[in-house]
Each structure stands twice: as C-alpha cells, then as structure tokens.
C-alpha positions as CSV (number, residue, x, y, z in Angstrom):
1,X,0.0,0.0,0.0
2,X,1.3,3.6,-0.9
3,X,2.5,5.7,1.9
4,X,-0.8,8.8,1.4
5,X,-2.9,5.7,2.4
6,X,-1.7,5.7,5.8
7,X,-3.9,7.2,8.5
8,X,-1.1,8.4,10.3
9,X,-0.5,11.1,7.5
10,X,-4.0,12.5,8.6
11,X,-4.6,15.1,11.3
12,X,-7.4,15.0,13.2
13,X,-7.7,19.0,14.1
14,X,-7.7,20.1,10.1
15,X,-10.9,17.4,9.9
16,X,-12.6,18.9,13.5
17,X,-11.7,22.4,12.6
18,X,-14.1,21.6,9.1
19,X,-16.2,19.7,10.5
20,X,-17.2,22.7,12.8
21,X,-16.2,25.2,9.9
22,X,-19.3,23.5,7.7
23,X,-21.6,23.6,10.6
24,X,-22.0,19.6,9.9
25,X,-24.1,17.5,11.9
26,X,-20.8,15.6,12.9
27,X,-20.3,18.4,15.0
28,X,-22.2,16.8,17.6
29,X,-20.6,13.5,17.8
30,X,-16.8,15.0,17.6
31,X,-15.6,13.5,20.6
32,X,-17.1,11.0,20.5
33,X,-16.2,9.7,17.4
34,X,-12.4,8.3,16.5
35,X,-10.6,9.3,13.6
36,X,-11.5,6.1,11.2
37,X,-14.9,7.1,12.3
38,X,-15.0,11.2,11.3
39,X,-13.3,10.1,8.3
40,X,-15.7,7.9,7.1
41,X,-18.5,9.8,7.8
42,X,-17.1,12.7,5.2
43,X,-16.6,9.9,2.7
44,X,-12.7,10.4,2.6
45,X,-12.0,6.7,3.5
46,X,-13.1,3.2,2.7
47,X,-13.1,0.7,5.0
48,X,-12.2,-2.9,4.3
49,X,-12.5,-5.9,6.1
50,X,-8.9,-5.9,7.6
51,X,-8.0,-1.7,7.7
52,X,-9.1,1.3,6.5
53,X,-7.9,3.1,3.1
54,X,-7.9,6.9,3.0
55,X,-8.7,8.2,-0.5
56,X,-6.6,10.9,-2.0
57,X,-9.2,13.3,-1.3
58,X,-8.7,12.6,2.6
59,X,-5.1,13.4,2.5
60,X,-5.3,16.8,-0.2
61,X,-8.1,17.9,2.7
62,X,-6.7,17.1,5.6
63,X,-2.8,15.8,5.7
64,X,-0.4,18.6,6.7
65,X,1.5,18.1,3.6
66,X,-0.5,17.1,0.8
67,X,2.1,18.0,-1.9
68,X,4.6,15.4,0.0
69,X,2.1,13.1,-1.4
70,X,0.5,14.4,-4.6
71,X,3.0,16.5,-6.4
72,X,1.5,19.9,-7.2
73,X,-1.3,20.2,-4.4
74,X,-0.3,23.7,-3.2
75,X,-1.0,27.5,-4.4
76,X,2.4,29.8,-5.7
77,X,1.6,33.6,-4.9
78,X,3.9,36.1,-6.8
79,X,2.7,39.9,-6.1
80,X,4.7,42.4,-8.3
81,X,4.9,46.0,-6.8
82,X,5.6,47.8,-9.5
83,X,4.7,48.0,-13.8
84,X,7.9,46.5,-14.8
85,X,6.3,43.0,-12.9
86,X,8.7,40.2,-14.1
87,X,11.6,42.3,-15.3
88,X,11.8,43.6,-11.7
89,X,13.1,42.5,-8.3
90,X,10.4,44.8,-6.9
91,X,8.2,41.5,-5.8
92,X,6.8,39.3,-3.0
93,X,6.3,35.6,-3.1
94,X,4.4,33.5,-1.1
95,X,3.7,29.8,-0.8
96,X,0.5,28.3,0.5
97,X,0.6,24.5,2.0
98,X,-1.4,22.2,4.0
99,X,-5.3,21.4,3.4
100,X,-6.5,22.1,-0.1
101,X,-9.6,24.3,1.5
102,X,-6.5,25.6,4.2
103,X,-4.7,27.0,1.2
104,X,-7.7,28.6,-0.6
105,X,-8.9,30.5,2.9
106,X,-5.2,31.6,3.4
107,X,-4.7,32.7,0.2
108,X,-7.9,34.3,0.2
109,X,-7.2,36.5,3.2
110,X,-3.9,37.2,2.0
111,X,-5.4,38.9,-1.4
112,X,-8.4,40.5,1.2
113,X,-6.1,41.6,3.1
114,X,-2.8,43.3,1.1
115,X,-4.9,43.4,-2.3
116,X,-8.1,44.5,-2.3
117,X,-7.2,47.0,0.2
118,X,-5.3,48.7,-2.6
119,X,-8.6,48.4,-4.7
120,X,-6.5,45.9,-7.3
121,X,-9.8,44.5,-7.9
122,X,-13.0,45.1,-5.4
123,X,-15.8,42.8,-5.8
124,X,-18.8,43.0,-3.7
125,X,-20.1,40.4,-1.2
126,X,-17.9,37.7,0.5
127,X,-14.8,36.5,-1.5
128,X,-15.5,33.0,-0.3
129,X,-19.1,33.1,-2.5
130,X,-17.2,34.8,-5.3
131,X,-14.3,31.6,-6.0
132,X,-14.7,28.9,-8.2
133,X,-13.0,25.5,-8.3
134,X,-10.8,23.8,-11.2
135,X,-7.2,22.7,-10.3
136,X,-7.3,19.0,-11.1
137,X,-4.9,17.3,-8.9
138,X,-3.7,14.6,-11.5
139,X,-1.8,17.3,-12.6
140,X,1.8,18.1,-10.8
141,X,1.9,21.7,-11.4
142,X,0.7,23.9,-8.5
143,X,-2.0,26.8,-8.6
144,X,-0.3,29.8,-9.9
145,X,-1.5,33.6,-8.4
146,X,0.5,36.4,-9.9
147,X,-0.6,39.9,-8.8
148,X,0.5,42.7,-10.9
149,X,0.0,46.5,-10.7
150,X,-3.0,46.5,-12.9
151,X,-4.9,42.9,-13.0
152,X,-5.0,39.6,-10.7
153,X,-4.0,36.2,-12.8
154,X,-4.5,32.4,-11.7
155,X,-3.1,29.7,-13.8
156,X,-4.5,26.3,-13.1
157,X,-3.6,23.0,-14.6
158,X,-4.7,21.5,-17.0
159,X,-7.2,23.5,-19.2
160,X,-10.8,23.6,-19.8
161,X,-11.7,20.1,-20.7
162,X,-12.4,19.4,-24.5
163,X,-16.3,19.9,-24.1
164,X,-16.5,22.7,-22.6
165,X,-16.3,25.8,-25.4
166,X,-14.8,28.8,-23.9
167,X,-16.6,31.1,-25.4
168,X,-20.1,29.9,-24.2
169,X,-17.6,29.7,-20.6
170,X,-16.6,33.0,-20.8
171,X,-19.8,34.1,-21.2
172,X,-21.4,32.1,-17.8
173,X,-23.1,29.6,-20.1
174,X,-22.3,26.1,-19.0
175,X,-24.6,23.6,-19.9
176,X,-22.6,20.4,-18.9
177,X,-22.2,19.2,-15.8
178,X,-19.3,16.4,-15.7
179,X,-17.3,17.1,-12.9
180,X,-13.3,17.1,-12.8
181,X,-13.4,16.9,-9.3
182,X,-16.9,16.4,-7.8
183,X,-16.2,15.4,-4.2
184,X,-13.8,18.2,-3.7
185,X,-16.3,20.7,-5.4
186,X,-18.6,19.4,-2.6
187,X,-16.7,19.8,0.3
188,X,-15.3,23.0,-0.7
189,X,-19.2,24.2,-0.7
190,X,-19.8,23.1,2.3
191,X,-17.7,25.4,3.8
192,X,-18.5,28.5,1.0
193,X,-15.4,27.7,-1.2
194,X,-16.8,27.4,-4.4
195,X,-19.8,27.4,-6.4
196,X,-21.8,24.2,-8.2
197,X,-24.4,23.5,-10.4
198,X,-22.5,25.9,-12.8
199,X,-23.3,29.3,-11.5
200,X,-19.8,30.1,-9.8
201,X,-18.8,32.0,-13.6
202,X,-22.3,33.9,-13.7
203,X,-21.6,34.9,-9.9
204,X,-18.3,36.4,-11.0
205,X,-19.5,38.4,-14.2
206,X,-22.3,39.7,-12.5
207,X,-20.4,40.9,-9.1
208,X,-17.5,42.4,-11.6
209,X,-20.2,44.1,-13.7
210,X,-22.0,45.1,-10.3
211,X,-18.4,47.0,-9.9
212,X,-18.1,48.6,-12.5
213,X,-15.1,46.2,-13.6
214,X,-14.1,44.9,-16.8
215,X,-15.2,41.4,-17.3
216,X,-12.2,38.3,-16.8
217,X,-10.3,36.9,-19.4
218,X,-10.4,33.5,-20.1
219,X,-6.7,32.0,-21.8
220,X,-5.9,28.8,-22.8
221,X,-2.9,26.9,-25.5
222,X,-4.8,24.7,-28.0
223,X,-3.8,21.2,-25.9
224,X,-5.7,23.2,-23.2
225,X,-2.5,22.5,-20.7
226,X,-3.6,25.1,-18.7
227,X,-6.5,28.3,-17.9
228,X,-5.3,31.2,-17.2
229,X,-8.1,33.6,-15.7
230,X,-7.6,37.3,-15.7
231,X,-9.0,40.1,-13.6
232,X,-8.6,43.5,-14.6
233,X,-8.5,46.6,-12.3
234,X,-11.4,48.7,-12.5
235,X,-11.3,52.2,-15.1
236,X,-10.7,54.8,-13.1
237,X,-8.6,54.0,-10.0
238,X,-5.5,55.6,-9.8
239,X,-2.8,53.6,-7.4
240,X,-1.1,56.7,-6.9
241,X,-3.8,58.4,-6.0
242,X,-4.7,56.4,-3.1
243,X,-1.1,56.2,-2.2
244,X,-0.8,59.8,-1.7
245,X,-4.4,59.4,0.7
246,X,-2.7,57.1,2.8
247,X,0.5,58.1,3.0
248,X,2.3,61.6,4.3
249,X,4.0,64.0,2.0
250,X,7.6,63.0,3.9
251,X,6.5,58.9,3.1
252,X,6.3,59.7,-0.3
253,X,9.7,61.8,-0.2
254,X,12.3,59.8,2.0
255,X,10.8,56.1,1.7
256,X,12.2,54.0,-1.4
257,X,10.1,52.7,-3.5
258,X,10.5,49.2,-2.4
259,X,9.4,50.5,1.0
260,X,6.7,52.6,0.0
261,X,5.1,49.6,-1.6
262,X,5.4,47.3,1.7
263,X,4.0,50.1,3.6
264,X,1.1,50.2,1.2
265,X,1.2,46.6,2.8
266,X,1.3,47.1,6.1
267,X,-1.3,50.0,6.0
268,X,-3.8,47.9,3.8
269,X,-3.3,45.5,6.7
270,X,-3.9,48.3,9.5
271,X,-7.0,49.0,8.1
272,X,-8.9,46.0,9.1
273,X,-6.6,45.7,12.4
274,X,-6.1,47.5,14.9
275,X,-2.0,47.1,15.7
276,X,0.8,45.7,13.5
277,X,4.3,44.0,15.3
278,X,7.2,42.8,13.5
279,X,6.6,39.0,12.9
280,X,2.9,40.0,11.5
281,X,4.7,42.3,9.1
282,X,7.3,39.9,8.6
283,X,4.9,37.5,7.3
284,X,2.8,39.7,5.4
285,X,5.9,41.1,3.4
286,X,7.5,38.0,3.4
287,X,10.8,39.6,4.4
288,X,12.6,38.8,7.9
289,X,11.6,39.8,10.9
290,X,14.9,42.5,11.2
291,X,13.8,43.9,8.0
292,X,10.1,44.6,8.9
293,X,11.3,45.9,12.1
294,X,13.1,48.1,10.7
295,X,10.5,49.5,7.9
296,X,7.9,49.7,11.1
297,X,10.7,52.1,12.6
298,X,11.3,54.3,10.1
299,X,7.6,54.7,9.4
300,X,7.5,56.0,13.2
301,X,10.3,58.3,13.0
302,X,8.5,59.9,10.1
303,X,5.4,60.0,11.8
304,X,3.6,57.7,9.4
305,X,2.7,54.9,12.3
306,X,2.8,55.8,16.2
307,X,4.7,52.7,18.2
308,X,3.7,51.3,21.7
309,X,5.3,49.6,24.3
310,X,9.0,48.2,24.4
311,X,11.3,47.0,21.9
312,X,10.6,43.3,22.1
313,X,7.0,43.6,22.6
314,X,6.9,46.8,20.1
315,X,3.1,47.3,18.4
316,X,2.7,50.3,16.1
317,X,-1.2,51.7,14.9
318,X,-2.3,54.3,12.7
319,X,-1.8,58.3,13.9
C-alpha cells in the first residue's frame, strides 16, 4: 500500500476544525467519534475488512503536507509591486501548504487583506461566494496567483476540458455538468469555497459588472494544458492616487520605493486591524523579521505609524 494511504498522514484537528467550519451534523458526535470514524463519515475513507484506506481526497483535505504526497497540491503567490512585474526584483512571493480548503482560505485572506485594500480588484459580497474550483490534482503543477499592478492572474492545470467551449464559458453559459473533481467541489461548498451546479462564472461576471469592472479573461494553449483567468482593475482608480491618501507627504519623499510599496502593505493591513508587530509584518511582506522591524521604525520616525510599548514587545497603529 502507498504511503498517502496511511492514517497516520491525517490530522485530526484540520478534519474537527471543518467539521465545525461546515456547521455539519458531525459536530455533535466529535468527541465521540475516533478518527477512522469522522473520516468515514465525510466519505474520505473506505473501509475494508482488515483496515481502513484513505482516499486521496482525505489526504489533499486534511494531511499537513499534501504535496509530500501528490506533487503539485499547493498555491504559488507572486505579487509584483511595480509596472515592470517580471523584469523587476520589486516582488513578493508566497507559498500556500497544508489542506487544499487551508490553502484557498489563506490565500484568500492574503489577497483581502494586502490586495483588495489597494482596490486591485473590489468585488462585492464575501470572496469566499465569489471563487470557483478547477485545479485537477492529477496534474503536478501547483495553482499559480501572480498579482501585478494593474490585473490579478491564476493559472490552473490542465485546461478547460475538451467539451467545454470557452466562449459559451466566458460568457457564464455552461450547460454540462461532468465534474473534474466532484467530491472536492462538494466539500469546498460546504464550507462556502466554491460554487456548483455551474453558477460560480455567472456569480463572478455579475459581481464584476456590479463593480463597474471589466469582465475576466479566459486563456488557454490549444492542448488546453492550462487556464489562465484574468481580472482586470477597475477604469478609473488611480494607485497613486490612493497612495498619496494614505500616506504623508515626507513617506512619499524619504521612503524607497520598495518600502513605500510594503507600507502600502502594512497600512492595507492596519486597516482591518487595529495594531501591526514585527513578525505579522514579517509575514505579510514575506521579508525577515529584522527587515520589517526596521520598515515599522522608520515609518514612526516619520510619523507615518505611532509605536507602543518596548522593543521586544513593540506594536505600532495608525496616527
């Protein structure tokens, strides 16, 4: 038996922590239920007369590594800070592991959080509603999110498949309903992940239209290898324009331009917190710890962000 068929690759606090994130009837019989048992109840497992045999669905949903196992199974974030995108060193990169429905949520509040803050792309509602599924997992290429200055890409693999005509797709007609990956389309809707029946491309053109946005664009090679979706920002907004709203005049004059655009960062963060410390910023810039301490200073010496408390324990707010 291959080694993602062993139970022991499965953690029990990824499947309670759904469980209770679904609002499942299981909730009720969580401890009092073992792990063979919870597991079977989602349909992630089969159980045969001698053990039990997790499916590959159990271990992309709830292993801690699920690309140890099935090559590909996680999400690549690139987010380009300035026009020149790839031909600059002006960027951010972030990788998203563990649970399939994990990655998506975390990946999800990473684009809430440092993206749509800048107004990249502003949809209305919940982002959860707003998200459709397609990676197939067969495939050993990861989910691809590039954010550039003007538009929001993700490059799944493979492509549409062959009976599906992109145009009629682009449009939010899908009249088919064969199912790349059913099960996992079902479980991400139990927890508001993605959309079925067909309506999760409808959804999207009318929130974007809603917006005032430009519709996506759909791109594919002819082998359809891979889909490329891309959202364009809305007419209108001016980056710079909201940079100089957010930011003093002596920001703008004695930060680099590297550090204005982590700032950006840390103040799109600041606006749905409260406080900022160094590791958060750390993580959010994906820089050291030393290095967003240091940004977090400067912006106080220039009066940007006001700092509380010690050195160690150091928080910084909004004037």
């Amino acid at each position: 038996k291959t080694l993602y068929l062993e139970i022991d690759n499965i953690r029990r606090g990824y499947l309670e922590d759904f469980i209770k994130k679904s609002n499942s009837s299981l909730i009720e019989e969580i401890n009092n239920s073992t792990l063979e048992e919870l597991l079977l109840a989602e349909e992630v497992a089969d159980e045969t007369d001698t053990e039990l045999d997790i499916r590959n669905i159990g271990v992309l949903m709830f292993a801690e590594h699920p690309e140890k196992f099935i090559p590909g199974s996680y999400i690549e974030l690139i987010r380009f800070n300035t026009k020149e995108a790839e031909a600059s060193d002006d960027f951010i990169e972030k990788t998203f592991t563990g649970p399939i429905w994990k990655q998506v949520q975390d990946a999800l509040d990473y684009i809430n959080t440092n993206v749509i803050e800048e107004k990249v792309v502003k949809l209305q509602g919940q982002a959860e509603s707003e998200r459709f599924f397609h990676k197939s997992y067969r495939e050993q290429e990861p989910v691809e999110i590039r954010i550039y200055v003007d538009s929001i890409q993700i490059l799944n693999y493979p492509g549409l498949a062959k009976w599906i005509n992109l145009e009629r797709f682009a449009e939010g007609r899908i009249k088919g309903r064969k199912y790349r990956n059913r099960r996992i389309g079902e479980l991400f809707k139990e927890i508001d992940l993605s959309e079925k029946k067909g309506t999760g491309i409808p959804k999207i053109l009318r929130e974007l239209k809603k917006n005032g946005s430009p519709g996506p664009e759909f791109d594919m090679d002819d082998d359809r290898t891979y889909l490329n979706t891309i959202i364009h920002i809305r007419d209108g907004f001016d980056k710079n324009e909201i940079m100089s709203e957010s930011m003093s005049e002596s920001m703008s004059e004695l930060m680099s331009e590297l550090e204005r655009a982590r700032m950006q960062v840390v103040l799109g963060y600041l606006n749905g917190n409260k406080k900022i410390n160094s590791v958060i910023a750390a993580e959010l810039l994906g820089v050291e710890v030393k290095t967003a301490s240091r940004l977090l200073s400067k912006a106080e010496k220039l009066e940007i962000l006001k700092g509380e408390g010690k050195t160690k324990n150091k928080v910084y707010c909004v004037l």
